[in-house]
C-alpha positions as CSV (number, residue, x, y, z in Angstrom):
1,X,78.2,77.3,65.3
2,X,76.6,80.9,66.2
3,X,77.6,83.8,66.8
4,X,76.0,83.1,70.4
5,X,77.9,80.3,71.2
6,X,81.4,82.0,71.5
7,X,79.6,85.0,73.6
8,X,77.7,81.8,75.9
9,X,81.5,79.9,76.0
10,X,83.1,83.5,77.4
11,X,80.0,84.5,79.8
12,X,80.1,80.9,81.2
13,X,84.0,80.7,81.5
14,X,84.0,84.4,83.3
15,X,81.3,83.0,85.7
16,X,82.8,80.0,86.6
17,X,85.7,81.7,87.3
18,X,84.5,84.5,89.3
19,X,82.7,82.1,91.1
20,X,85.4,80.2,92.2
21,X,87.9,83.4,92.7
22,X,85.3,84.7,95.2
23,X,84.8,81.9,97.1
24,X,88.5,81.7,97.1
25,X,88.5,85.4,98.5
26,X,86.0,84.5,100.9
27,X,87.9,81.2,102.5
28,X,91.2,83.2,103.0
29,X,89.2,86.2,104.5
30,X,88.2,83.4,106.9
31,X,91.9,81.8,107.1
32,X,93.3,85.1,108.4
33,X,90.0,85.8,110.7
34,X,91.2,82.5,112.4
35,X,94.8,83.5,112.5
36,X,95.0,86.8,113.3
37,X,92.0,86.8,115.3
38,X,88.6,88.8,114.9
39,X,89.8,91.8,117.2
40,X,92.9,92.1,115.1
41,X,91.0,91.7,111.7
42,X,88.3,94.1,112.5
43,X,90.6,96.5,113.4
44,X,92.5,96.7,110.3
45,X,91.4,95.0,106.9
46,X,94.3,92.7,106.6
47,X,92.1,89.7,104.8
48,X,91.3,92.6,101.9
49,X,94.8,93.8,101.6
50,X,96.2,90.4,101.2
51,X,93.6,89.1,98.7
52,X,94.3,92.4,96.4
53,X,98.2,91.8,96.6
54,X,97.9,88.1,96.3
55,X,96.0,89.1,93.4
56,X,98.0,91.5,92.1
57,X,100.6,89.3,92.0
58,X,98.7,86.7,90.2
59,X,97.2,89.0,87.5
60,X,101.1,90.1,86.8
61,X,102.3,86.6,86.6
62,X,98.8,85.5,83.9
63,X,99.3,88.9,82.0
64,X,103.2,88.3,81.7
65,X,102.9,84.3,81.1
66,X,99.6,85.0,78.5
67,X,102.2,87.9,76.1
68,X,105.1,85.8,76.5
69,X,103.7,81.7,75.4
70,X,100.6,83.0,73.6
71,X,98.8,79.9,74.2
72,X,96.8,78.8,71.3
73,X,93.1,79.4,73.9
74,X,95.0,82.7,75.2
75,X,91.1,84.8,75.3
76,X,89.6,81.8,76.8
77,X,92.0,81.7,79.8
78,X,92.3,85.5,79.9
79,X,88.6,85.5,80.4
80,X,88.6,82.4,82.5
81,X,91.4,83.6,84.7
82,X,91.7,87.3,84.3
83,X,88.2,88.6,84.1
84,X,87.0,85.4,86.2
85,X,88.7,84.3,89.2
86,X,90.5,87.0,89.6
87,X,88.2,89.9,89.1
88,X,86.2,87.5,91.1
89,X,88.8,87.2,94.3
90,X,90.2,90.6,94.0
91,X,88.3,93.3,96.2
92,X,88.8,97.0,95.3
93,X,85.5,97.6,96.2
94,X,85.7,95.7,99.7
95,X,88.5,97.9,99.6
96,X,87.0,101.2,99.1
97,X,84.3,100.2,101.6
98,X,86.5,99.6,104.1
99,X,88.9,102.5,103.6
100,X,85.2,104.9,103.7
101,X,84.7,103.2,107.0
102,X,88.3,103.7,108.8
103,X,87.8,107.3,107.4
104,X,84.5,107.8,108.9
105,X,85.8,106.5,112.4
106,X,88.3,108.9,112.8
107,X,91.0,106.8,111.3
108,X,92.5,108.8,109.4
109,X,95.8,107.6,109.6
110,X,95.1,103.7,109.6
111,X,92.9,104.7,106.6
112,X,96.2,106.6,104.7
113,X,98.1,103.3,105.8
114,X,95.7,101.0,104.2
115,X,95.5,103.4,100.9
116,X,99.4,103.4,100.4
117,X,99.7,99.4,101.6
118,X,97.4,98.5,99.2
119,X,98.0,100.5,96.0
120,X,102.0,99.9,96.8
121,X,102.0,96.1,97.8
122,X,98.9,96.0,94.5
123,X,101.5,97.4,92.0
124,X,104.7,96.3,93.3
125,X,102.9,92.6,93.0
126,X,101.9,92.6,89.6
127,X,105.3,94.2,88.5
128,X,106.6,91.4,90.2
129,X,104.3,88.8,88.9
130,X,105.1,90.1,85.5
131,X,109.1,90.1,86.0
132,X,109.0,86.6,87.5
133,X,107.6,85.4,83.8
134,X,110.6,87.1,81.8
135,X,113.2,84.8,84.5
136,X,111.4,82.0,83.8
137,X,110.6,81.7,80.2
């Protein structure tokens, strides 16, 4: 085997992965859009701030279940899951985007909501993600 080949296995597994994670970010943008409604969405960036808790979470419980089992292909699914899907379905530059944009409207205090909602709900998710892995293993 080469020295490529490990570097091809990682590049492919992060691409597949971020492939899926963002068309996993993409479908729940559009799940919300139908349930909250386009006026509703566009006024605040609820599809965003869910996707980067959700995340959030997620990443917490992979980092936390990854240190605690140290599964034999631990890289692989760290790039895989980690660096793939979820770098992939996470959105902190959506979210920067958006929070530029209620800013620049004059929103100034929708944009400090969204700042604090998603930094909070982002940290509080994967300290929760990560706890959830010490109850359960």
């Amino acid at each position: 085997m080469s020295n490529a080949t490990p570097q091809l296995y990682a590049s492919l597994s992060v691409a597949l992965g971020g492939g899926i994670g963002a068309l996993a970010r993409y479908q729940l943008g559009r799940l919300m859009t139908a349930w909250l409604g386009a006026p509703v969405v566009s006024t605040f960036p609820f599809a965003t701030l869910a996707v980067n808790t959700l995340g959030s979470l997620l990443m917490g419980l992979l980092a936390g279940w990854l240190v605690r089992s140290a599964p034999e292909n631990a890289e692989g699914l760290r790039l895989l899951l980690g660096v793939g899907l979820l770098g992939g379905f996470t959105t902190f530059s959506a979210f920067s985007l958006e929070l530029a944009m209620l800013i620049q409207r004059g929103q100034v205090g929708l944009a400090a909501i969204y700042l604090m909602l998603s930094v909070g709900l982002g940290v509080t998710g994967f300290v929760f993600g990560l706890a959830m892995t010490r109850v359960f293993s």
